[in-house]
N, C-alpha and C positions, 0 to 999 in steps of 0.2 A: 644173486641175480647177475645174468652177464647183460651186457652192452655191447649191441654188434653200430656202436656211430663213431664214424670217423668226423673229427672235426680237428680246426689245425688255428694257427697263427693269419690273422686278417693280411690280404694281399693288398701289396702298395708300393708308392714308387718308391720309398726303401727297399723295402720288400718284398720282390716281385715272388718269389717263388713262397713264401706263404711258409715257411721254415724260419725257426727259432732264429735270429741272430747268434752269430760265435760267443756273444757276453750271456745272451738268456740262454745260451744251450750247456754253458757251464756251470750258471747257478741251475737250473734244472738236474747235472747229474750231482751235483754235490750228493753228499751222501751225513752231512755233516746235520747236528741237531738244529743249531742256530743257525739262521743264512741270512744275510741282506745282501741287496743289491743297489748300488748306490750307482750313480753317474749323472751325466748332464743333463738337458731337458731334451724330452724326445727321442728317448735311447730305449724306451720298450721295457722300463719297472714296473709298472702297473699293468702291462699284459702278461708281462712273464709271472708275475703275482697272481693275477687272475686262473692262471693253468695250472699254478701249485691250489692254490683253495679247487679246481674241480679235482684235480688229482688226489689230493688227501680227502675230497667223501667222497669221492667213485672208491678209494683204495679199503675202506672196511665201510662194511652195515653197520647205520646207527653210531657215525661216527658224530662229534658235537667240535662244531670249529666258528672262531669268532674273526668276523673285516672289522676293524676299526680306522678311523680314522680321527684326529683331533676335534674337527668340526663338523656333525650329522650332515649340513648341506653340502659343504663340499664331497662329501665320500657319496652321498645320491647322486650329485651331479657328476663325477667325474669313476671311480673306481669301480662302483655298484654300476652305473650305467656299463662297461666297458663288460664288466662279467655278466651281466644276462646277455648284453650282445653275442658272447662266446659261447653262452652257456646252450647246449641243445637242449631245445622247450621240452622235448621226452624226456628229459633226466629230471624233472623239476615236476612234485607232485602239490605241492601249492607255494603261493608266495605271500606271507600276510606283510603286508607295507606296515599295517597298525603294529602290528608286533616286533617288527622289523624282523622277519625269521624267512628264510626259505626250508622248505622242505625238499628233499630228495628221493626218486623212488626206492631208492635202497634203503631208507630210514634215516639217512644222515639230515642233520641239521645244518642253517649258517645263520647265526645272530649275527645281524652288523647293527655296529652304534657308534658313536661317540666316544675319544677317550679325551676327553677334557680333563679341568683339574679340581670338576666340581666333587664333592663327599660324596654325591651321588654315584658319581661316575664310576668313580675309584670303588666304595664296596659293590655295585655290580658285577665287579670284573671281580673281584676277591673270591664271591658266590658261587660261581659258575665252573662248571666242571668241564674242562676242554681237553679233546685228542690234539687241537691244534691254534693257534692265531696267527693271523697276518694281519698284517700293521701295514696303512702306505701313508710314507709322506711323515717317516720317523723323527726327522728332526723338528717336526711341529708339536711334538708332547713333550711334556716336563716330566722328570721324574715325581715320583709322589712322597 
């Protein structure tokens, strides 16, 4: 399935011209398995996050990738909100909140949940078979 939607970086007084930042246009090409993106507050990690999760299920059908964040409210209110913002509603062929799952027209999926440091939590993530995960807000989880 192609995709003829242009969609881009939100325009701001940072940002007027609505183009990556020089720091999110370099984690963008990396080409590397593992990538983080660390820096101060208001430097554009959870948008530049956001364009890697559309970019890995726009990039295979039926691709399975997981958002997490430490705390379900927070990543609703803050991560999740920011990527349906970007997300173009034609890419998106349902969204169950209860499940916490989007669907994608191409077949891909995106589970977001919680990585606390409940037994729960931790075999969820064990179970689950993923192309991909993004994590925001990494230094808020503990190893298991």
């Amino acid at each position: 399935m192609i995709y003829n939607i242009r969609f881009g970086y939100p325009k701001s007084k940072k940002n007027p011209t609505g183009e990556p930042l020089p720091t999110q246009k370099k984690f963008h090409q990396s080409e590397k398995k593992y990538r983080l993106f660390a820096g101060g507050f208001a430097v554009g990690k959870t948008t530049a996050l956001c364009f890697e999760i559309i970019k890995e299920m726009l990039k295979y059908n039926r691709n399975y990738g997981l958002l997490g964040r430490k705390d379900l409210g927070e990543l609703k209110s803050t991560t999740l909100k920011e990527l349906l913002d970007i997300i173009p509603p034609e890419l998106i062929s349902n969204h169950n909140k209860q499940d916490r799952l989007i669907k994608f027209r191409n077949g891909s999926e995106l589970y977001y949940m919680n990585l606390d440091d409940s037994r729960e939590a931790v075999e969820k993530i064990k179970s689950l078979n993923l192309g991909f995960a993004a994590i925001d807000q990494i230094e808020e989880i503990n190893e298991p």
